[in-house]
C-alpha positions in Angstrom: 59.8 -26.7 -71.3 59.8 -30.6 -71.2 58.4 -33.6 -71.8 56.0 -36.0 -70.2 57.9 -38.8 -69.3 55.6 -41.0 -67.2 51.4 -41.1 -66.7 49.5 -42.7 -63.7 46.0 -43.8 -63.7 43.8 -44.7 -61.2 39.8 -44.6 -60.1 38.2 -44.2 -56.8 34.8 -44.0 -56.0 33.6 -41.7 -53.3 30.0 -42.5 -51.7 28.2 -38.8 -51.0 27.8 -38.0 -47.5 24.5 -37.3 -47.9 21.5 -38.4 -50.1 21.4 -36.8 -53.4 18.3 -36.9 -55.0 16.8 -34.7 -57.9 13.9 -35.4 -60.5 15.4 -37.6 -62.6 18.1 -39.7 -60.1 20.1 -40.4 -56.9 23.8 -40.0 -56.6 24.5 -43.1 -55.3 28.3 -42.9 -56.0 31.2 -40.4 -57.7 33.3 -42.2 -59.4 37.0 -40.3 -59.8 39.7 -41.0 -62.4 42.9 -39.5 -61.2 45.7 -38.9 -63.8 49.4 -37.7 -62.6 51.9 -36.3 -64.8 55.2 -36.6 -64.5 57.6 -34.3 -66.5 61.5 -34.5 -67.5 62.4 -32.2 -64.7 60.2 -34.1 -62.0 57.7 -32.1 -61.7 53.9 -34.0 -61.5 50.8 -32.4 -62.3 47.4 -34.4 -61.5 43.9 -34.2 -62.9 40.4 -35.5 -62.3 36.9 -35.8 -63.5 33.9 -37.9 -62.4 30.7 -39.2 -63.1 27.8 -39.6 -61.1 28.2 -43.8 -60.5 28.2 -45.4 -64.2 30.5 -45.3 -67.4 34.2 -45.0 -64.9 35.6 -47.4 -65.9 34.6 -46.7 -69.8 37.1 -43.5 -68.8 39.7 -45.3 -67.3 39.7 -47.8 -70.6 39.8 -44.7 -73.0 42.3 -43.2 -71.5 44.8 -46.3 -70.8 44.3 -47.2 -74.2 44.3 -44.4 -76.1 45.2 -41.0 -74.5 47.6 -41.2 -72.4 50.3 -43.5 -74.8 49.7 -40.3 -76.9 50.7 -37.5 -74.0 53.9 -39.8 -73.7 56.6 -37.7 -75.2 54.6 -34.4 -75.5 55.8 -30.9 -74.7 53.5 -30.1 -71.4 53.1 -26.4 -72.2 52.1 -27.2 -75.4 48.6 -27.6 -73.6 46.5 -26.6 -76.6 47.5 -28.6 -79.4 47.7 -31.8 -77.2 44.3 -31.0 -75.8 43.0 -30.5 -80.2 45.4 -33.9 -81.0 43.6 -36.0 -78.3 40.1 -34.5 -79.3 40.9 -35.6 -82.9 42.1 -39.2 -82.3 39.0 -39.5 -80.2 36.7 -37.7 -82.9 34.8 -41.2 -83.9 33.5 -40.7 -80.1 33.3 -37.0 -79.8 31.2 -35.1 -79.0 30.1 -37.1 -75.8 30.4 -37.6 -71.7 32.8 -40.6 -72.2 35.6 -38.7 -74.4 34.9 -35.2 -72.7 35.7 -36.8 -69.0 38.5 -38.2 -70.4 40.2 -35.6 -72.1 39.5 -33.4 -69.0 41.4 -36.0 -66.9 44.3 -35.0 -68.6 43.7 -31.4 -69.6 43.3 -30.7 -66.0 46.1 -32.5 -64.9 48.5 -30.1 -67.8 47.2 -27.3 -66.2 48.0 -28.4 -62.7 51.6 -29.0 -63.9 51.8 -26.1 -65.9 51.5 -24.1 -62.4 53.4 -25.8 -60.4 56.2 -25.3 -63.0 55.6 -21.4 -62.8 54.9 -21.3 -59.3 51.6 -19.7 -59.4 47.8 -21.1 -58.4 45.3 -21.7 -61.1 43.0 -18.7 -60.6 46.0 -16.4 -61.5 47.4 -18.2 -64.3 43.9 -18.7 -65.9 43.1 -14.5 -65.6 42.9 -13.7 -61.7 39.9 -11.3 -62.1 39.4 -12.0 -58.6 40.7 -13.2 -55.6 37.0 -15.0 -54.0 33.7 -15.5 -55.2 30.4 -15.9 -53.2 28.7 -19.6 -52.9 25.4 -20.9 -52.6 24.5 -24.0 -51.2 23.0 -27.1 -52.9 23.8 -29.8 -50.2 20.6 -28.7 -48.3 18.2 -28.4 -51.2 17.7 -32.1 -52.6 14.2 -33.2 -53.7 13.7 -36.0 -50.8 14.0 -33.0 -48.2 11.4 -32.1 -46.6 9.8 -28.7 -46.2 11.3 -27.7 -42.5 14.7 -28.9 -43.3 14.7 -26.9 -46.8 14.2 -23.8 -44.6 16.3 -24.9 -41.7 19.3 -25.5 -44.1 18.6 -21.9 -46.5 18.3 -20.0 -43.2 21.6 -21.8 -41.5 24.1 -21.1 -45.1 22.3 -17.1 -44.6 23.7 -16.9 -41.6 26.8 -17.8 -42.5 27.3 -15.2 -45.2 26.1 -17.5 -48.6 24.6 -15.6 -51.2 21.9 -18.1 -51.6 20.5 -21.8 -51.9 19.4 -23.9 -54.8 16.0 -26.3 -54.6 15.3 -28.6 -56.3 11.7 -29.2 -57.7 10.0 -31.6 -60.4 7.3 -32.9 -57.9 4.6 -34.3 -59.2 2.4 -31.4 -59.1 2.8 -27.4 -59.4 1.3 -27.2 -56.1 3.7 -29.3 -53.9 6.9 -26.9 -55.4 5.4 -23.8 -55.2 4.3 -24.6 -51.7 8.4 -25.5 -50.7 9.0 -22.8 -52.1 7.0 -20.4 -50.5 8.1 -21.3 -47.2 11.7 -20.7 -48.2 11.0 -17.5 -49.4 9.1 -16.7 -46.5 11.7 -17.6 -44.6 15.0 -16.0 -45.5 13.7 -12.4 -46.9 14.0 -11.1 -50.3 17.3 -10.4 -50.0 18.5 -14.1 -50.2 18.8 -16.0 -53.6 16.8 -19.1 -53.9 17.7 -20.9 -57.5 15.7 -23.7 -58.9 17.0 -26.9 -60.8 14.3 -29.2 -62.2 17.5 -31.5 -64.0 15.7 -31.8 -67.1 12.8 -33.2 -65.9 9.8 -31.3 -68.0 8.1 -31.1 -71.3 8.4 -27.3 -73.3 4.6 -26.7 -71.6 5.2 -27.8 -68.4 8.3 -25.7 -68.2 6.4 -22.3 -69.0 3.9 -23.0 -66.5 6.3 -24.0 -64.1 8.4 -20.4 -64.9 5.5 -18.3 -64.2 5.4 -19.8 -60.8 8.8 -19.2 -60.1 8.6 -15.8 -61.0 6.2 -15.3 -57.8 9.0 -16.3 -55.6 12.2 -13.8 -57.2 13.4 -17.1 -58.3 17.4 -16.4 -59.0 17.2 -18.6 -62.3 15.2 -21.9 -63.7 17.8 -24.4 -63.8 18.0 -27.4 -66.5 14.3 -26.8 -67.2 14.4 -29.0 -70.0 16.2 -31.6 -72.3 19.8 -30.3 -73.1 19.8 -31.3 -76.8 16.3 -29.6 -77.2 17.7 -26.2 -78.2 15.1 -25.0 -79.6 12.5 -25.6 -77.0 14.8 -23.0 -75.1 14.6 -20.6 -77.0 11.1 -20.4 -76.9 11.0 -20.7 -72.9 14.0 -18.6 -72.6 11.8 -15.7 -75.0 8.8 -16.1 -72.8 10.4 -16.9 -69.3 10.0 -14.0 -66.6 12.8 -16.0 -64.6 16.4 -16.5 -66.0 17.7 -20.0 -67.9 20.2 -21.8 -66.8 22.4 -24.3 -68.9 25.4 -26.2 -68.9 25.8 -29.4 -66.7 24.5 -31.7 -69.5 26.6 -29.9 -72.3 29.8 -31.7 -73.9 31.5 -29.3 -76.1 32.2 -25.5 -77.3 30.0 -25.6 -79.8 27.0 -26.7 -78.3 27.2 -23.9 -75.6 28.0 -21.5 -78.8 24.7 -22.5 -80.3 22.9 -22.1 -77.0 24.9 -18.3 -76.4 24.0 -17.2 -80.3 20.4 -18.8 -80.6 19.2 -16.6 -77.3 17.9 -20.2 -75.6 19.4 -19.3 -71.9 20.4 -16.5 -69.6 23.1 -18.2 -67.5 25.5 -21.2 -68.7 27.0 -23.5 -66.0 29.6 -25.0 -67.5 31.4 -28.4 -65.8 34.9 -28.8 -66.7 34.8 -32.2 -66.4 31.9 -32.7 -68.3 33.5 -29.9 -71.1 37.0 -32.0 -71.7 39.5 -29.8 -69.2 39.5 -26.1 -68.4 41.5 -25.4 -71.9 37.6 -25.2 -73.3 36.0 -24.3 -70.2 37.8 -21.1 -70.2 36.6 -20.6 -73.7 33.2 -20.8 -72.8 33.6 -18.1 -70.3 35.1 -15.7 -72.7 32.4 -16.4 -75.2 30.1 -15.9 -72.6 31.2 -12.9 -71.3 31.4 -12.0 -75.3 27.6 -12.2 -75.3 27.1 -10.5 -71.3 26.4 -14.0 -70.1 27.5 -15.2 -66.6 28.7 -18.5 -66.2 28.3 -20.3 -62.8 29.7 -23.8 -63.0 28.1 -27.1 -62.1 29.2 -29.3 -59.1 33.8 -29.5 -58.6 33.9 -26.2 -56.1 37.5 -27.8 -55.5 38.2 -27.1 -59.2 35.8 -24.7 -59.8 36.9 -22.4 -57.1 40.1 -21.4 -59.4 37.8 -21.1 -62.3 35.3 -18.2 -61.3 38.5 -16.5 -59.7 39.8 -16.3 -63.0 37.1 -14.7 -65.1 35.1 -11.5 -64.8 31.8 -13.1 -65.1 31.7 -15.8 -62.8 29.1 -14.4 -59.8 28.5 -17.6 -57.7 30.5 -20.8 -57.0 28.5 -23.9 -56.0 28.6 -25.8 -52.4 28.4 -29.4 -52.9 31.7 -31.1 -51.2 33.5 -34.1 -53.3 37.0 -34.7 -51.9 36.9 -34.4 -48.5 38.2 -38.4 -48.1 41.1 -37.8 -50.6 42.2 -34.7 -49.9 44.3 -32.7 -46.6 43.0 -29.6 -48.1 39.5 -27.7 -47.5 38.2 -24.7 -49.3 38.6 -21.7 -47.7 35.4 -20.5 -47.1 34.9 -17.1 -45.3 31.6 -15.4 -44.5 29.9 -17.0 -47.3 32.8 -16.3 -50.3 34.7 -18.9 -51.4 38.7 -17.9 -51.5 41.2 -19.2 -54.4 44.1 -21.3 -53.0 47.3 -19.4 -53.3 49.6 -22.5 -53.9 50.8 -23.7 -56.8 48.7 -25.4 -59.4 44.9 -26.3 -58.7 45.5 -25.5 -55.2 44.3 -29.6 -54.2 46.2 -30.9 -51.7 45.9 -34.5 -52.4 45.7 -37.6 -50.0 47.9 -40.0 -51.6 47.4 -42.9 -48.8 44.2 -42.3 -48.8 43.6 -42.6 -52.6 45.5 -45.6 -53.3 43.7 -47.6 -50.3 40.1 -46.7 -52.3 41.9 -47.4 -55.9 39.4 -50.0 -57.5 41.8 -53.0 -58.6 42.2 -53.4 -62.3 41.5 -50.2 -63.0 45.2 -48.7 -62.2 48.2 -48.3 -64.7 51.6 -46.5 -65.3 52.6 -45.5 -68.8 56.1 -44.7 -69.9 58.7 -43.8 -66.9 
């Protein structure tokens, strides 16, 4: 073993390249906190997170001022207890998106070291249950697009081998989804997964009536129907439901996907490992999923991601939604429709270093220790 020696931080912001709208909000940026690692042998392991274009540099600040003075020093396969010590000096702000970002900064960036150090990619030092994974698409699916170019886009990812396409719906009426809906089904068959994400956006009643729509269509699952914190209005849809319930983006911690798993309030969890605190407890989320004959098929970060479903048995689907295209030399390997796990060392992210310190945001960089 040995000990972290040095810690980087920066934050870029990447603008999608296209419009992102759901229900509830556009993506108008992706802010990225990058963390490298550096241990006594050398060796650097790097980490991300993001958010969708507010509370960055709230991350960069918790981290520069808190976490990272405490990695300094640290044993960097002793990834567990310095994934619980962080968690516990941040406990006055746990459980919540600012502290779960953070910690997965780091987290991620351990686990990206620890690889590199054994010389094996993510997806097999995580499990390797699998070598690829299928996608669907989400990129296509937005709730600004209209009609034509919802089936345009579903039909052009069938061609190219996806397993399916996620819509998203929450328009004013019943009438006006069901309607873009139909013509997708129409469209590619009933062979072809079409999943539904209405990102929050509806009341417990408006939910059930929207689920018994979906069911018309061989809707894949009913995604983020509702509030996240509202478990117990899932549990009731989730009872009644003829369409499976999807959780996870909105979902900080273990525990709360524990009480979603135990209190039978969804079908499917969709775990984000940024939005989780690393993959030390993304990985535990899996396991307890799988524990209760759950699949887990993550939000958003296929870069990450990818690794991730590779690893564990239940992972069916990966999602398509590109973030790191202007940072990064590598691409995933995408191959009639399945998504393939890198095979180098660590996460398998080849990074862009020129590129990522032209976009750093000024003020928002530091170096700790070295």
């Amino acid at each position: 073993m040995a000990q972290i020696v040095k810690a980087e931080l920066l934050m870029v912001d990447l603008a999608p390249k296209v419009v992102r709208t759901d229900a509830i909000q556009s993506f108008v940026s992706q802010e990225t906190p990058i963390v490298r690692l550096t241990d006594a042998d050398g060796n650097i392991g790097t980490g991300y997170s993001y958010t969708i274009g507010t509370g960055g540099p709230a991350v960069i600040s918790l981290l520069r001022e808190t976490l990272l003075p405490l990695v300094i020093g640290r044993e960097a396969e002793e990834i567990e207890a310095i994934w619980r010590d962080l968690l516990f000096a941040t406990h006055a702000t746990a459980v919540g998106a600012i502290t779960s970002l953070a910690l997965a900064t780091i987290d991620t960036a351990l686990w990206d070291l620890r690889c590199i150090r054994a010389r094996l990619p993510l997806w097999r030092m995580a499990g390797g249950a699998k070598s690829s994974v299928p996608m669907y698409s989400t990129e296509g699916g937005w709730l600004h697009i209209d009609t034509d170019a919802l089936v345009a886009d579903a039909l052009a990812m069938q061609a190219k081998g996806f397993a399916g396409s996620k819509i998203k719906i929450g328009k004013p009426t019943l009438a006006a989804d069901r309607a873009r809906l139909r013509a997708v089904r129409d469209a590619v068959g009933d062979d072809y997964h079409i999943l539904v994400d209405a990102n929050q956006s509806f009341t417990l009643a408006e939910a059930r009536r929207r689920a018994d729509m979906l069911a018309e269509f061989d809707i894949g699952w009913f995604e983020e129907p509702m509030p996240a914190d509202d478990v117990g209005a899932h549990v009731q849809l989730t009872a009644m439901s003829p369409v499976p319930i999807a959780v996870g983006e909105s979902m900080y911690s273990l525990s709360q996907f524990k009480d979603y798993l135990a209190m039978n309030a969804c079908t499917i969890v969709q775990a984000d490992v940024a939005r989780v605190g690393g993959i030390t407890p993304w990985l535990k989320i899996a396991h307890m999923a799988e524990a209760f004959n759950v699949a887990i098929c993550p939000h958003f970060l296929m870069e990450l991601h990818v690794s991730l479903t590779c690893a564990v048995p239940n992972a069916p689907m990966l999602e398509y939604i590109p973030q790191l295209d202007d940072i990064t030399t590598s691409r995933l390997d995408i191959r009639d429709g399945k998504a393939h796990a890198p095979q180098t060392p660590g996460l398998g992210i080849a990074w862009d270093w020129n590129a990522i310190e032209a976009r750093a945001i000024s003020g928002l960089n530091a170096t700790i220790g070295g």
